[in-house]
C-alpha positions in Angstrom: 89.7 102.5 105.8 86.1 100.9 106.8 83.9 103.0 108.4 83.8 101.9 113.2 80.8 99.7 113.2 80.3 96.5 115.3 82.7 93.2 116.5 83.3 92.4 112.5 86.3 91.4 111.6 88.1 93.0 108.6 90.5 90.9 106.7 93.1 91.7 103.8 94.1 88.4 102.0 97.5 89.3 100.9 98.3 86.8 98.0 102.3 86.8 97.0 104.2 88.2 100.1 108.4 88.0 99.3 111.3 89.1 100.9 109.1 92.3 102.0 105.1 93.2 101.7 104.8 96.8 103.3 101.3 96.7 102.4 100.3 93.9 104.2 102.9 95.5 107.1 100.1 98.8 107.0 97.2 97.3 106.6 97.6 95.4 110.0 99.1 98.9 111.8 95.2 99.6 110.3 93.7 97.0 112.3 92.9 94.5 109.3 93.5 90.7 110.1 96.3 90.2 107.1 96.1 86.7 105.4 99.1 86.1 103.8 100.1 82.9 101.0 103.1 82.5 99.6 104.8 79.3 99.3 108.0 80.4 97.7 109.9 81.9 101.2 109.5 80.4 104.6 107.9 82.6 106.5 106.7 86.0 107.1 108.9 89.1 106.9 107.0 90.5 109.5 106.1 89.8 113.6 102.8 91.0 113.8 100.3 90.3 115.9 97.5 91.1 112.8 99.8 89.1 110.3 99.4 85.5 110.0 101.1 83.0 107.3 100.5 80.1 105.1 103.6 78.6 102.9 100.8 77.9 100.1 100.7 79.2 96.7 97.3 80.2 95.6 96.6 78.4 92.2 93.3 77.5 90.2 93.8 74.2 91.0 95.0 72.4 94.8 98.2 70.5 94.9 100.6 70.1 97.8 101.8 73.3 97.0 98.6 75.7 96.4 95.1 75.9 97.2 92.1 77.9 95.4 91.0 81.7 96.3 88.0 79.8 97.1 89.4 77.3 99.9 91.5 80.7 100.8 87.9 82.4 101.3 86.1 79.4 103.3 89.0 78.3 105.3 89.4 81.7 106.7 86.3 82.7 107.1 86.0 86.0 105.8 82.3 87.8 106.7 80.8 88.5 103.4 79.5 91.9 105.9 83.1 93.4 106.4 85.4 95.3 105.2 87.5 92.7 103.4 90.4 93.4 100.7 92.1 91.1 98.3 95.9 91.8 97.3 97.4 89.9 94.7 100.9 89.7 93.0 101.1 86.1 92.2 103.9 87.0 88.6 101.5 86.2 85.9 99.5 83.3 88.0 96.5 86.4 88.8 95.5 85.6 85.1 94.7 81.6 85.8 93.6 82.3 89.1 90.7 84.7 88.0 89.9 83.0 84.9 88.9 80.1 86.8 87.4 81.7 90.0 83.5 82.6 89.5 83.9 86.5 90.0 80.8 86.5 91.9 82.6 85.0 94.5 85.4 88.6 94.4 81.7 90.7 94.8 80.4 88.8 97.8 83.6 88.9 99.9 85.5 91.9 99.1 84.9 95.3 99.4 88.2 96.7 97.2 90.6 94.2 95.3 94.2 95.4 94.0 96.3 93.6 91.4 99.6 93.8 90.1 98.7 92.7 86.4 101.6 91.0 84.7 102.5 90.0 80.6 100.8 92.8 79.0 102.4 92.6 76.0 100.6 94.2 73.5 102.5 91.9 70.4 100.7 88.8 71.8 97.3 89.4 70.2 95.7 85.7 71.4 97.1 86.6 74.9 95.4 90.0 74.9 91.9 89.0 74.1 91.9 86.5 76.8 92.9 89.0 79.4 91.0 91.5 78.1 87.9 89.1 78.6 89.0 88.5 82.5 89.2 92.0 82.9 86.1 92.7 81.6 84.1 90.2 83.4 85.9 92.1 86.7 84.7 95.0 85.5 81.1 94.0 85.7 81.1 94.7 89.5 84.2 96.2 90.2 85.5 99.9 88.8 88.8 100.7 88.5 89.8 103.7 90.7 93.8 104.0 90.3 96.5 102.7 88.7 100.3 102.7 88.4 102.7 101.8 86.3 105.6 99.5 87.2 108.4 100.5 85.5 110.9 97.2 86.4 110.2 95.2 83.2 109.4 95.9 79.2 108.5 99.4 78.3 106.6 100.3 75.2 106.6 103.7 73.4 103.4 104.7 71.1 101.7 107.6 69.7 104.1 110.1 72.0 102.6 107.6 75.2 104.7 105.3 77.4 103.1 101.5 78.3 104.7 98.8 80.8 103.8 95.5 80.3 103.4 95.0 84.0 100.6 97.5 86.1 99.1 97.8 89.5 95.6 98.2 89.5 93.0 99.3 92.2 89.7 98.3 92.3 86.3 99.0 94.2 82.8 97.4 94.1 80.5 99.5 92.5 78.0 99.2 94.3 79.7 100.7 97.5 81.0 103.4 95.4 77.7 104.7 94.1 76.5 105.0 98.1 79.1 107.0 98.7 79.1 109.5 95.1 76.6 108.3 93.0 77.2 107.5 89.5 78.5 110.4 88.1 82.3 109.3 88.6 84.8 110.0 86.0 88.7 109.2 86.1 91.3 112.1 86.7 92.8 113.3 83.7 96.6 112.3 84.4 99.6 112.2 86.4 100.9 109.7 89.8 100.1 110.6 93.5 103.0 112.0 95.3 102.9 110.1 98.8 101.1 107.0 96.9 103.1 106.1 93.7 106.7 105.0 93.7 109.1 103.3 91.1 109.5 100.4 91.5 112.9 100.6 90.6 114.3 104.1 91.7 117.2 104.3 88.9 114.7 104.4 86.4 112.1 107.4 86.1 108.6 106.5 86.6 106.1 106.3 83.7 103.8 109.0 83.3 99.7 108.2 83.6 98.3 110.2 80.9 94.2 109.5 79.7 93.0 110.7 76.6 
């Protein structure tokens, strides 16, 4: 959570809500004014006084269904100051969406950003340099400091290692992350957080994180 400081105003833009979002459901219990877009249900799942809700899609281009990250940004006025935080599970979309949005705009608004990353497959080579050129370009400002495998979709086996095409990734800026430890960071060796990772779907065991 953000550090008390003064009268700003936190915000979590929750892009991709469903049936049920208990993310965006915790992060308002935390205070944070949750944005949420979705234009494929009606409304939210959720009373909250912290929740509001837009039956919009967000797309790299506007239509009458969808708006850009950008008009997302502007039209709710997020403080490039606070504590602001970006959630998107958008089924594959998250790949146009960033290719088209300037990634500067991701470092002067939000402090952390979480994606569930979708179409990993690693048999569509064209695919996978593209993405791989997104994700590096995030990585320029943003590090990586957990991630999960979801284990609802297509499961690879390789080289005595387990892959899902589909992963949820967290990120922070890097520049708040050195204030806080510097630059000597380095990733855990292995394994899922007990209280923090679940399967997605419960009859099927979760995938081990393993680094090398």
């Amino acid at each position: 959570p953000p550090p008390p400081n003064d009268d700003r105003v936190n915000k979590a833009l929750s892009l991709g809500v469903s049936l049920r979002s208990p993310w965006d459901l915790e992060m308002a219990n935390l205070g944070y004014k949750v944005i949420e877009y979705d234009a494929s249900i009606e409304q939210s799942p959720y009373t909250h006084e912290n929740i509001s809700f837009h039956k919009l899609f967000i797309n790299a281009n506007k239509d009458e269904q969808s708006i850009t990250l950008k008009d997302a940004i502007e039209q709710n006025k997020l403080d490039e100051k606070a504590h602001n935080i970006l959630q998107i599970d958008i089924e594959y979309a998250e790949w146009e969406v960033l290719k088209y949005t300037d990634m500067n705009l991701l470092n002067q608004y939000f402090s952390q950003v979480i994606f569930e990353f979708h179409g990993l497959n690693p048999e569509e080579n064209d695919a996978v340099s593209e993405k791989l050129e997104i994700l590096h370009k995030l990585n320029e400002n943003f590090a990586s400091i957990h991630f999960h495998f979801n284990n609802h979709g297509k499961i690879f086996y390789s080289k005595g290692l387990f892959f899902s095409t589909t992963i949820e990734v967290s990120y922070v800026r890097k520049d708040i992350l050195e204030q806080q430890f510097g630059k000597n960071l380095v990733l855990r060796k292995s394994g899922n957080l007990k209280g923090l990772d679940y399967p997605v779907d419960v009859a099927v065991p979760e995938i081990p994180v393993l680094f090398e």
